[in-house]
C-alpha positions as CSV (number, residue, x, y, z in Angstrom):
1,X,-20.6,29.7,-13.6
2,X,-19.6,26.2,-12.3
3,X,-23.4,25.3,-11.3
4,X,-25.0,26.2,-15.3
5,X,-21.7,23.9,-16.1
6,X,-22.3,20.9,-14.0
7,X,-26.5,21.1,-15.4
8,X,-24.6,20.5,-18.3
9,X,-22.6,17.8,-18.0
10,X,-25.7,16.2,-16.1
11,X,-27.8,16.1,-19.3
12,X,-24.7,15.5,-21.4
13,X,-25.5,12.6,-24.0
14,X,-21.7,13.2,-25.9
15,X,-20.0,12.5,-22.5
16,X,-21.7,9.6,-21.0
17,X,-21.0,7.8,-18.1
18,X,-19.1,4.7,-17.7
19,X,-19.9,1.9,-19.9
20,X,-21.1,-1.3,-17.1
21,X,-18.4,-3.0,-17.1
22,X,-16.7,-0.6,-15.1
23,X,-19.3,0.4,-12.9
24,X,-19.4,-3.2,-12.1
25,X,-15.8,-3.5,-11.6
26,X,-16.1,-0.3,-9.4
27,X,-18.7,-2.2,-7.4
28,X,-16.0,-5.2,-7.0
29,X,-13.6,-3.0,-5.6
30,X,-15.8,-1.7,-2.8
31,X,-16.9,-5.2,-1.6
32,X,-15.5,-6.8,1.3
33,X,-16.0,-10.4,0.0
34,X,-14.8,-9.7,-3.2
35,X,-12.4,-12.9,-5.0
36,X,-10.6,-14.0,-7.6
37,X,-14.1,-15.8,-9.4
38,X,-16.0,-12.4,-8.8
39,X,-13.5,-10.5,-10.8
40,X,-13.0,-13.1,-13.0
41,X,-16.4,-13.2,-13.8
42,X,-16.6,-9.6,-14.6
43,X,-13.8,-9.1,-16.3
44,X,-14.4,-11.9,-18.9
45,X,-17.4,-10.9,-20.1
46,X,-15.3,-8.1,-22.4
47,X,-12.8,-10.5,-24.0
48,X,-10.7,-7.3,-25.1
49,X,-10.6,-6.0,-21.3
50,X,-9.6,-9.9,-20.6
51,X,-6.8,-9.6,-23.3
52,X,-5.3,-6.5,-21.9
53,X,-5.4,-7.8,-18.5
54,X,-3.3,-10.5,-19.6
55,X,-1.3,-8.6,-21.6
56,X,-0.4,-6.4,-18.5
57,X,0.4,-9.4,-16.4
58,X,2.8,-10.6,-19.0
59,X,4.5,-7.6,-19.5
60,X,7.8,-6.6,-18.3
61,X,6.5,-3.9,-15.9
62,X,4.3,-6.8,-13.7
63,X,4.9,-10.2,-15.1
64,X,6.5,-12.6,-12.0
65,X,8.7,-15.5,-13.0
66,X,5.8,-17.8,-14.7
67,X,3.6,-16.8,-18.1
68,X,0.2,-15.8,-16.9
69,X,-1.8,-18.5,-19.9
70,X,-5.1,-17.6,-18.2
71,X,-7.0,-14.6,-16.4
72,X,-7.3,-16.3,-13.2
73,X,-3.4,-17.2,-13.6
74,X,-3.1,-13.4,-14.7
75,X,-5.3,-12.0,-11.5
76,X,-3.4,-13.8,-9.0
77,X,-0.5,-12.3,-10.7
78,X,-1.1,-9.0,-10.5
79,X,-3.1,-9.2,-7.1
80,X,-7.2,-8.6,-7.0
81,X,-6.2,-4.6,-6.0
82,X,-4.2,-4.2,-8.7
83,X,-6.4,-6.5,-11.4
84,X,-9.3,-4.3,-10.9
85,X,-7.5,-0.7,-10.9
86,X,-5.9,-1.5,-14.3
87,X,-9.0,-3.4,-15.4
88,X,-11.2,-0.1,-14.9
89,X,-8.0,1.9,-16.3
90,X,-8.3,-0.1,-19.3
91,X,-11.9,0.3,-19.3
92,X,-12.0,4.0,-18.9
93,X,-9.6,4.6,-21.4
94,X,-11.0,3.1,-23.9
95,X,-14.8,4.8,-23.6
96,X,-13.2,8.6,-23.2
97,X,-10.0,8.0,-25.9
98,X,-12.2,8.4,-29.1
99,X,-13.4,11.3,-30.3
100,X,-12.5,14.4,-31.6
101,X,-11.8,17.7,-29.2
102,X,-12.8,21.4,-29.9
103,X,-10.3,23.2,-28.2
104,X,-7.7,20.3,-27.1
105,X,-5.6,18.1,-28.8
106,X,-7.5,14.5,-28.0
107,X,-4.1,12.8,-29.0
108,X,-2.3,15.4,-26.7
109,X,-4.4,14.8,-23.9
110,X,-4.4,11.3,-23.7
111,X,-0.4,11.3,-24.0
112,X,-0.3,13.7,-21.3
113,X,-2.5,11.6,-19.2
114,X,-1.1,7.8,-20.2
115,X,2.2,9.3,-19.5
116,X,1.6,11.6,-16.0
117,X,-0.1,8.0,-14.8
118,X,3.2,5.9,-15.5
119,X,5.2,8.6,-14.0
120,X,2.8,8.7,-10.6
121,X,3.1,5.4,-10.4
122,X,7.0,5.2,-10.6
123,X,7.1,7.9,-7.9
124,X,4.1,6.0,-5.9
125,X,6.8,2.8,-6.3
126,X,9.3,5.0,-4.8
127,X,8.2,5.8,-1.7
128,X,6.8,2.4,-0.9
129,X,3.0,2.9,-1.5
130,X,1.6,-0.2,-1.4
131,X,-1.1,0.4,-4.2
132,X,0.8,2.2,-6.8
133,X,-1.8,1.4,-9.5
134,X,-4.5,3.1,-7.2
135,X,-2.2,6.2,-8.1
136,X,-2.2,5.6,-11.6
137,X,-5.8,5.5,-12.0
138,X,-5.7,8.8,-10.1
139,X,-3.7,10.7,-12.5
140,X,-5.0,9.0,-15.0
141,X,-8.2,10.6,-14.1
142,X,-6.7,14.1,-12.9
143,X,-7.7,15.7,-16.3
144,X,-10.9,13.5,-16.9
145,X,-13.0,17.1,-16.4
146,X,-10.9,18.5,-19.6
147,X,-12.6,16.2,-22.0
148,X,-15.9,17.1,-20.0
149,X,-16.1,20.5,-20.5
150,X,-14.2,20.4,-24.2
151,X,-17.4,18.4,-24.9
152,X,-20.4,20.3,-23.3
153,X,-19.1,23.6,-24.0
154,X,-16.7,23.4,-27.5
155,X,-15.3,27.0,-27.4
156,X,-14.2,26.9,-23.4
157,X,-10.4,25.9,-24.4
158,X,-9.2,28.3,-27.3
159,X,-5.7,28.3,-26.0
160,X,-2.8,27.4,-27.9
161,X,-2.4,24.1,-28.8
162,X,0.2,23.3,-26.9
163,X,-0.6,25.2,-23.3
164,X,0.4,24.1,-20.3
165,X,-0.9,22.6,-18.1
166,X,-0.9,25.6,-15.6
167,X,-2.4,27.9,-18.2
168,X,-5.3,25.4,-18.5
169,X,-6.0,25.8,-14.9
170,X,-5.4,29.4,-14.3
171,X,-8.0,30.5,-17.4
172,X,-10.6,27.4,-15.4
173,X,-10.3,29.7,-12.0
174,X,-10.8,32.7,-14.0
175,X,-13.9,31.8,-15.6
176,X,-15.5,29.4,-13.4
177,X,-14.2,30.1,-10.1
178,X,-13.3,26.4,-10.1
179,X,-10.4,24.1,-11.8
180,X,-10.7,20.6,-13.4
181,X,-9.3,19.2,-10.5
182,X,-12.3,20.1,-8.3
183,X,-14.7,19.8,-11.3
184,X,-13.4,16.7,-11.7
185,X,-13.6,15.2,-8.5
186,X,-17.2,16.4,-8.7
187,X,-17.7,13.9,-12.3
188,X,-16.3,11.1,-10.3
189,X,-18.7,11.5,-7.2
190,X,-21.5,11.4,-9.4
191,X,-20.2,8.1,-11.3
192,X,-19.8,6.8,-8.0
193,X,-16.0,5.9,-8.2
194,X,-14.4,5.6,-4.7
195,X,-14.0,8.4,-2.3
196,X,-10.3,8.1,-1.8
197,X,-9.8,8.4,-5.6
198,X,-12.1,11.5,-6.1
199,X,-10.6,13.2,-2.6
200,X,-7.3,12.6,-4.2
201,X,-7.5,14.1,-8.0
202,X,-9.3,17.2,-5.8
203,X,-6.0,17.7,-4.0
204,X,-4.0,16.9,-7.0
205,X,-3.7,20.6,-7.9
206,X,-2.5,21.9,-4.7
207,X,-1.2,18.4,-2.7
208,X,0.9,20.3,0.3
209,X,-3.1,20.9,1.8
210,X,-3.0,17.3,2.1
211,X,-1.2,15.8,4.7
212,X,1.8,13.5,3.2
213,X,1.4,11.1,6.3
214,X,-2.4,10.2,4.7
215,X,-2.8,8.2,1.7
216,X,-4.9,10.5,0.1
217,X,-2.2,13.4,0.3
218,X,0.8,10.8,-0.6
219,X,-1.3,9.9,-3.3
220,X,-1.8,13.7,-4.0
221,X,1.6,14.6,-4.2
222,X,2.4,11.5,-6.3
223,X,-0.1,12.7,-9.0
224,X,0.8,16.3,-9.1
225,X,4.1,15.2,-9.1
226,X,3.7,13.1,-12.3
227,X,1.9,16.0,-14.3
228,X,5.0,18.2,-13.7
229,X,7.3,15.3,-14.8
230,X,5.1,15.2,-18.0
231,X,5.1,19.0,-18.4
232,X,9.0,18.9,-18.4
233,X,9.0,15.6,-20.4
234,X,6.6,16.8,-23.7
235,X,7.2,20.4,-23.7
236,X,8.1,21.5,-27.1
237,X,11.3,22.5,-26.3
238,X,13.9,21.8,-23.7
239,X,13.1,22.5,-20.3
240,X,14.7,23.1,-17.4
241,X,14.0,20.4,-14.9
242,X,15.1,22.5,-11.7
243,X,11.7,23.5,-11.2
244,X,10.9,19.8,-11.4
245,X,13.6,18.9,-8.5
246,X,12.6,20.8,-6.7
247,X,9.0,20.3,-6.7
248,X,10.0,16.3,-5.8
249,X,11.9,17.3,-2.9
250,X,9.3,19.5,-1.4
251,X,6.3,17.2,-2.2
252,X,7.8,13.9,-1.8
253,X,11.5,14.0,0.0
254,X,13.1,12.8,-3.2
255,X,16.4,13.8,-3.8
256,X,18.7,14.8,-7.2
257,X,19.6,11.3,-8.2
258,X,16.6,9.5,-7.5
259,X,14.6,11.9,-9.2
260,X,17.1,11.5,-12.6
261,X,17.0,7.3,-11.9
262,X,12.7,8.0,-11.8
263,X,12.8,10.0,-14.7
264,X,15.1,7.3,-16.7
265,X,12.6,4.6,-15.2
266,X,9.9,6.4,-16.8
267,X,11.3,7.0,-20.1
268,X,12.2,3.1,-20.6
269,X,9.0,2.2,-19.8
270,X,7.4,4.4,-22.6
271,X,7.2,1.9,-25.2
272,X,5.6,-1.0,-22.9
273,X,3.0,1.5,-21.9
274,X,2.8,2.7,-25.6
275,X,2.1,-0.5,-26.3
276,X,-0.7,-1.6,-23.1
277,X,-2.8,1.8,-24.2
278,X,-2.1,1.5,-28.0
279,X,-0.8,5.2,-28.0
280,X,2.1,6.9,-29.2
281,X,3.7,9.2,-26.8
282,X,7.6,9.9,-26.9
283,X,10.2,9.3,-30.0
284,X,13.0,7.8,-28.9
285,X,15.6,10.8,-29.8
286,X,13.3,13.1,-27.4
287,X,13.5,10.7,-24.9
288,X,17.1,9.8,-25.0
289,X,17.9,14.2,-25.1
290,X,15.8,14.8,-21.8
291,X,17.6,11.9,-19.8
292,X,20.7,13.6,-20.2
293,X,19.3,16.7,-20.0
294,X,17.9,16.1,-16.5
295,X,21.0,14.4,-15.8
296,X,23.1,17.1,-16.4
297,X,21.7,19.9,-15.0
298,X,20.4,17.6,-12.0
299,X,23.6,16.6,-10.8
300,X,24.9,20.0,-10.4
301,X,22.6,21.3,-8.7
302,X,22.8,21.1,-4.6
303,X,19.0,20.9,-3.5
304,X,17.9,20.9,0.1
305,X,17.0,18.0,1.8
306,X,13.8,17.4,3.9
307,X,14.6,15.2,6.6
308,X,11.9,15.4,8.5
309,X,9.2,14.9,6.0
310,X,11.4,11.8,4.6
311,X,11.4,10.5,8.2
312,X,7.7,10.9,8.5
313,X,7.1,8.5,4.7
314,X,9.8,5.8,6.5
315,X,8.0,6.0,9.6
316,X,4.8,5.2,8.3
317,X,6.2,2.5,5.6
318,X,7.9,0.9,8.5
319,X,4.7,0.3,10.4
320,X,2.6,-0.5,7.2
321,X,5.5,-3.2,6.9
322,X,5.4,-4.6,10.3
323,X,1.3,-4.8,10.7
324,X,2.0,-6.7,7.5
325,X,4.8,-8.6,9.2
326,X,2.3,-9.4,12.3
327,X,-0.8,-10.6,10.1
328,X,1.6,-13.2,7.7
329,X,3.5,-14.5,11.0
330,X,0.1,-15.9,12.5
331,X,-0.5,-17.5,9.1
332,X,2.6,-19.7,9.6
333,X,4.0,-23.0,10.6
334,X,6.6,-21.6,13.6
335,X,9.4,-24.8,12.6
336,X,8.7,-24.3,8.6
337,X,8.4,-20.9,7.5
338,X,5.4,-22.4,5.1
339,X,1.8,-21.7,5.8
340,X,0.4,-23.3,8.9
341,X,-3.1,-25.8,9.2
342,X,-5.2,-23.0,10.2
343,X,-4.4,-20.9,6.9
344,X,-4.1,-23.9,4.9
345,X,-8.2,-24.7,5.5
346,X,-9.1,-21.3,4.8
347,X,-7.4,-20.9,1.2
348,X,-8.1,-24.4,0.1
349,X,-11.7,-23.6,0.8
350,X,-11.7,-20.4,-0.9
351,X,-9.6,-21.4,-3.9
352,X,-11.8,-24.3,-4.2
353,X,-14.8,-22.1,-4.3
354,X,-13.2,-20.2,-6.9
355,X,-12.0,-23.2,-9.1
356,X,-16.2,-24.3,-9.1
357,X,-16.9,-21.2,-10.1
358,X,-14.8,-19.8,-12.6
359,X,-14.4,-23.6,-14.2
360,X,-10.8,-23.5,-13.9
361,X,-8.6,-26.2,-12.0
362,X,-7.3,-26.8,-8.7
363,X,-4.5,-29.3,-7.8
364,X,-3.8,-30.2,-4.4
365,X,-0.4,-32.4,-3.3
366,X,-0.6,-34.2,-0.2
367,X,3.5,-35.3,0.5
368,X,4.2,-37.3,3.2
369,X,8.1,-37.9,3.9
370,X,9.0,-41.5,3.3
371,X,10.1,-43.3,6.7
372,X,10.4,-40.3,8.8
373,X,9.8,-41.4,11.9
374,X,13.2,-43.3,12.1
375,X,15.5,-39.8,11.4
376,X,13.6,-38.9,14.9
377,X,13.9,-42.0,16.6
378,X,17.9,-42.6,14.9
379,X,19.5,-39.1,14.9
380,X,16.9,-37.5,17.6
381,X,14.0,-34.3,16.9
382,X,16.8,-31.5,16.1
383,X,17.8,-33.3,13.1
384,X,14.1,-34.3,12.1
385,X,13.7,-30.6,12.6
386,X,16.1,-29.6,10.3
387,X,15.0,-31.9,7.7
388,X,11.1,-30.6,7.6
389,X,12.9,-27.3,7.3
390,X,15.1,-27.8,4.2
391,X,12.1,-30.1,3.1
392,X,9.5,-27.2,3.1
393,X,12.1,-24.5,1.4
394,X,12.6,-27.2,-1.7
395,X,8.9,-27.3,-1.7
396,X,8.4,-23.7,-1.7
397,X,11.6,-23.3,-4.5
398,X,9.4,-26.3,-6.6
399,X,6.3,-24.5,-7.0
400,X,5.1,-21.1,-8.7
401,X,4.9,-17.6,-6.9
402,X,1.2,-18.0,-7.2
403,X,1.0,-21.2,-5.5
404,X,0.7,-22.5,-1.9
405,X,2.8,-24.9,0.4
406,X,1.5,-25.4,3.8
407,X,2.3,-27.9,7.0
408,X,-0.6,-30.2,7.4
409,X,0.9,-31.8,10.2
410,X,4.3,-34.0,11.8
411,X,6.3,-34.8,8.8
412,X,3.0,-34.2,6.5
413,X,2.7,-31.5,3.5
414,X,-0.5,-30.1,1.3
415,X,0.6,-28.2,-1.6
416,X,-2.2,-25.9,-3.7
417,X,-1.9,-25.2,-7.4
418,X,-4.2,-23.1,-8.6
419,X,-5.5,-22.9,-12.1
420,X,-3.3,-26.1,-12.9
421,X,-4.3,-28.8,-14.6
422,X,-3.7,-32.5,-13.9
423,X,-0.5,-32.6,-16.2
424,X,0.8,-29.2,-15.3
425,X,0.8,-30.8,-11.8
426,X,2.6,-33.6,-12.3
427,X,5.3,-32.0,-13.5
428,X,5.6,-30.0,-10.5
429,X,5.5,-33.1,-8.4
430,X,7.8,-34.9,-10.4
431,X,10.7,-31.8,-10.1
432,X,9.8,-32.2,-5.6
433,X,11.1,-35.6,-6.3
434,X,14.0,-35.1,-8.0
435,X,15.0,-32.2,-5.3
436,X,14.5,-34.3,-2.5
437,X,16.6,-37.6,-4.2
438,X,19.5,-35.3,-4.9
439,X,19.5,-33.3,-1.6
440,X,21.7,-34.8,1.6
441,X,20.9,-33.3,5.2
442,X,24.2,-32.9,7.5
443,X,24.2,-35.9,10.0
444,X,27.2,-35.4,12.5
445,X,29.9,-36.3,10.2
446,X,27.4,-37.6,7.6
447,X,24.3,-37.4,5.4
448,X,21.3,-38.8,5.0
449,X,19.0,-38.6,2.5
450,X,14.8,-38.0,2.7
451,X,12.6,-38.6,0.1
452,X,8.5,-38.3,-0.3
453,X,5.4,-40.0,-1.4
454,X,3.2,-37.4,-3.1
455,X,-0.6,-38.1,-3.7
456,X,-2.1,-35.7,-6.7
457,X,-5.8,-35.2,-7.2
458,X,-7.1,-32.7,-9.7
459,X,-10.6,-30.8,-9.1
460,X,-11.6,-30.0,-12.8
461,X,-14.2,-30.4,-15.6
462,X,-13.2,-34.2,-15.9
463,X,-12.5,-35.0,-12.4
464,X,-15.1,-32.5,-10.1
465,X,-15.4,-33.1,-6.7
466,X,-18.3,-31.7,-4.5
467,X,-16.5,-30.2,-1.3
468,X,-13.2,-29.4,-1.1
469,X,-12.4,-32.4,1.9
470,X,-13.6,-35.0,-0.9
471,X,-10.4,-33.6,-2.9
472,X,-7.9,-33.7,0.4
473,X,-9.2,-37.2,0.8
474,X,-8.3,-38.1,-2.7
475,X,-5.0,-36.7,-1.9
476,X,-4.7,-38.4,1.3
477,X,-5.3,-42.0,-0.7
478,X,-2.9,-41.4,-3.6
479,X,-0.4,-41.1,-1.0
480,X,-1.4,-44.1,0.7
481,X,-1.3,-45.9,-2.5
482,X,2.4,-44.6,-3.1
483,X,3.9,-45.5,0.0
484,X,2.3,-49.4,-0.9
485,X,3.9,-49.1,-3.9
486,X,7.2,-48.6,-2.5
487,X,7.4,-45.2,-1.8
488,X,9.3,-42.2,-3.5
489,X,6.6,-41.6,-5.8
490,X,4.2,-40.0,-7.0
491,X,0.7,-41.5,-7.2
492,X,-2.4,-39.4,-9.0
493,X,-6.5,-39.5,-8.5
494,X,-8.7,-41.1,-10.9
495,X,-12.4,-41.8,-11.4
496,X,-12.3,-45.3,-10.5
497,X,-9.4,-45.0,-7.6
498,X,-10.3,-46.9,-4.3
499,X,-13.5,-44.6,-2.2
500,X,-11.8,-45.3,1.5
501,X,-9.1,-43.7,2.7
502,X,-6.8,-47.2,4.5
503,X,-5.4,-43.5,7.0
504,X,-8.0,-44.4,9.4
């Protein structure tokens, strides 16, 4: 029965594939190369795809501590990984969301899968995955098969309206040999969606054959996971969330009390998600009732734990964590903590690459601390030390999470702004300023005080320069020019400033 059923979704004109926007985001994600302009590109070219990105980057479950006002801003933001998994979410979603079902509840489905993807990814955030939203497009695509075969063969599904999810899959096996899980694992091979995402909604259904210390079966259990959550969270009556509990500690080694904290998570974040997909899924009563509900049976209940398959998550989030910890350390100044030259030269190459492209700006800051050589040659290198330290954290404290602070050399700093403009920069400069005039570095028994000339050059639509050294150089002059002008300053490019640098 499964072969006559996959002919069929083959030829099926009423379930097409996905629209090109996401197979070309699909394509982004599999390239090695692949950058902030690449994705930018794509993703602008549906302005209601680039409104929800933004959206999503400015809501409370990713924003950082700055308004994203623009989709690079917004894709930096959110990190290229995570732009173009909630991108081809978005996408997806809103191709297979219209429509009317035959024998499921198109509203029930999608609040089922909208909901089971928030929860996935709450348990994904839990044990440390480092891609949660590569879990959320997996669940979100567990049941993808449902609206398949609803479509290509209308009276498959005359179940209840409200069946669960088991009695979905059991009534598959029965007359297919086959469940939407591996069905639709199948429908993502043949849209050419990425292998670790297909081998993961195949295991959803049964993710102890997966091994938890692979991504594929953390990812696994993650999913399956979320779908029981979701059965427990929109059944028609109350449920008993024992089952649930215990399903969490044998899939995932989460205990009683984080599992009632997850499920409160998940509930508070119903409306923001309500409002990223445009869908309706839990009224606020219901939601309140199963939080204590879970809470109270929960906490009286003594589950076992498993120790050893908790050890084996840490183990392998520990040594995530410290390759991590190995590849950022050789990207650093040793003294400074900020980024080193080496690093510095490969992102101002690539962010100005992606400025040309995408048409957006790109500030660069060169500082250079005003008379530094006498704290050296006055109070000896520990102190100067000491100073470039403080110096560089006020730097790093000045600027956005997106933005860059590197050691260019001796007492000398480059800071990168991307996607801001001339004025946006200046005020950043001007707030380094004000930091370093108020702040006093110990001395023995006193304090002295170190401030900076700052040079600012802007590569935009007004002021474009044609390699990215023609904009350090500009850099390199304004500072020249503020430390002629008396220093503790700030000095910025313009078209007619002086062509030769006087730094030799």
């Amino acid at each position: 029965m499964l072969e006559p059923l996959k002919n069929k979704l083959r030829l099926a004109a009423n379930f097409p594939s996905p629209p090109a926007i996401a197979l070309q985001i699909v394509a982004l994600a599999g390239d090695p190369e692949i950058d902030v302009a690449k994705v930018a590109t794509t993703i602008s070219k549906d302005p209601g795809l680039t409104a929800k990105v933004l959206r999503v980057a400015n809501s409370p479950l990713y924003s950082k501590r700055r308004k994203s006002e623009n989709l690079r801003q917004a894709l930096v933001a959110l990190g290229l990984n995570a732009a173009t998994t909630l991108a081809l979410s978005f996408s997806l979603v809103s191709t297979y969301k219209t429509g009317v079902g035959a024998g499921i509840s198109h509203t029930r489905y999608w609040r089922r899968a909208i909901l089971g993807a928030s929860a996935a990814r709450t348990f994904a955030a839990l044990k440390g995955v480092r891609s949660p939203e590569d879990i959320f497009l997996a669940s979100l695509l567990q049941d993808i098969a449902v609206l398949a075969i609803d479509r290509v063969q209308p009276d498959f599904y005359r179940l209840a309206p409200d069946a669960p999810h088991r009695a979905l899959i059991e009534h598959e096996v029965a007359a297919l040999g086959a469940d939407h899980a591996m069905v639709g694992a199948w429908l993502l091979r043949q849209w050419k969606l990425p292998e670790s995402l297909c081998e993961t909604v195949e295991a959803s259904h049964d993710p102890q054959n997966a091994a938890i210390t692979t991504p594929v079966g953390m990812a696994a259990r993650c999913v399956a996971l979320g779908s029981e959550c979701v059965e427990l969270l929109l059944a028609p009556t109350p449920a008993d969330p024992a089952p649930l509990a215990r399903q969490a500690e044998t899939w995932l080694g989460i205990g009683r009390e984080e599992l009632t904290t997850s499920i409160s998570t998940i509930v508070a974040e119903i409306p923001e998600i309500e409002r990223l997909f445009d869908t309706a899924i839990l009224e606020a009563e219901v939601a309140a009732a199963i939080i204590e509900q879970a809470r109270e049976l929960l906490t009286i209940r003594n589950l076992q734990a498993i120790d050893q398959m908790a050890s084996l998550v840490q183990t392998t989030a520990q040594l995530e964590q410290r390759t991590s910890a190995l590849e950022d350390k050789q990207r650093r100044d040793g003294l400074t903590g900020v980024f080193n030259r080496g690093y510095l030269d490969e992102l101002l190459r690539r962010e100005f690459e992606s400025s040309t492209k995408g048409g957006w700006p790109l500030s660069i800051v060169f500082a250079d601390l005003d008379r530094f050589k006498r704290v050296n040659d006055t109070y000896g290198h520990p102190t100067g030390d000491s100073v470039l330290v403080d110096t560089a954290r006020m730097f790093a404290d000045a600027v956005r999470d997106s933005d860059y602070v590197a050691r260019y050399g001796g007492e000398e700093f480059v800071i990168v702004l991307p996607g801001l403009a001339s004025e946006g920069a200046q005020i950043v400069c001007e707030r380094i300023l004000a930091l370093l005039r108020g702040a006093r570095h110990r001395v023995a028994d006193s304090s002295i005080r170190v401030t900076a000339s700052l040079g600012l050059a802007t590569h935009d639509a007004a002021t474009p320069f044609h390699r990215v050294s023609d904009l350090i150089e500009a850099a390199d002059r304004c500072v020249y020019a503020a430390k002629k002008a008396g220093r503790d300053r700030l000095v910025c490019h313009h078209p007619g400033f002086p062509v030769h640098s006087a730094f030799g």
